[in-house]
C-alpha positions, 0 to 999 in steps of 0.5 A: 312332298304335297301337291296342289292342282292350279288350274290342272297343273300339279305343283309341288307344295315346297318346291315350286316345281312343276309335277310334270317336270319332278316326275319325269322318269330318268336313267331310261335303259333297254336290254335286248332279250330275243327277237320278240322281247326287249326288257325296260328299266328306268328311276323314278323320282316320284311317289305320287304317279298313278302309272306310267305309261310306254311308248314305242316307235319304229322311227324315233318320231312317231311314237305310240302307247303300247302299254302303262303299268302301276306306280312305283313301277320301275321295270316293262317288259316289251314281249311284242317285237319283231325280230331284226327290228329297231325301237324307240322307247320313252315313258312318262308318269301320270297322274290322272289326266297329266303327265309328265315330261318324257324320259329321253328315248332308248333305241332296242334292235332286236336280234335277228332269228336265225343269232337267237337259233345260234346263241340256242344251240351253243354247248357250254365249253368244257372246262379247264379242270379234268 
């Protein structure tokens, strides 16, 4: 699909749509991995994005950048977190100086430490076959 800037917006050549509104990333999800690491992964329906960029907020309204990736991009791994703490997420495309709407926000609750200390020294149990 081609593109044209009017007046700064992008719209889709064929379909009338707004850029902004086409590029919204979607099916925003958050994998808790440790006290320190939450992974994202979310759809695009765009091809035409120069990145993405993340955001993060400790209250849901509040929301601050924390990281942009390349286009195409589908996946951020936030490395940065705080055990035992909740975070909001969303991303959006860019293109240039425009962005898309937000993706809806996520919640992540990273794990306490002393769980990630338990879960580190399970033994794996012994299997039925002798």
């Amino acid at each position: 699909m081609g593109w044209l800037n009017i007046n700064g917006n992008w719209i889709g050549r064929h379909s009338g749509k707004s850029w902004s509104s086409y590029c919204t990333p979607q099916n925003l999800t958050a994998t808790v991995i440790s006290e320190t690491q939450i992974n994202l992964g979310w759809t695009s329906a765009c091809t035409s994005e120069d990145g993405f960029v993340i955001e993060r907020s400790t209250d849901g309204v509040t929301f601050a950048e924390i990281d942009t990736v390349a286009p195409d991009a589908t996946t951020y791994l936030d490395t940065t977190c705080v055990a035992g703490t909740t975070y909001y997420y969303r991303v959006a495309a860019f293109k240039g100086i425009n962005y898309s709407t937000y993706s809806d926000i996520i919640t992540g609750v990273t794990y306490e430490e002393e769980l990630t200390d338990y879960i580190a020294g399970l033994t794996t149990p012994l299997s039925d076959n002798h």
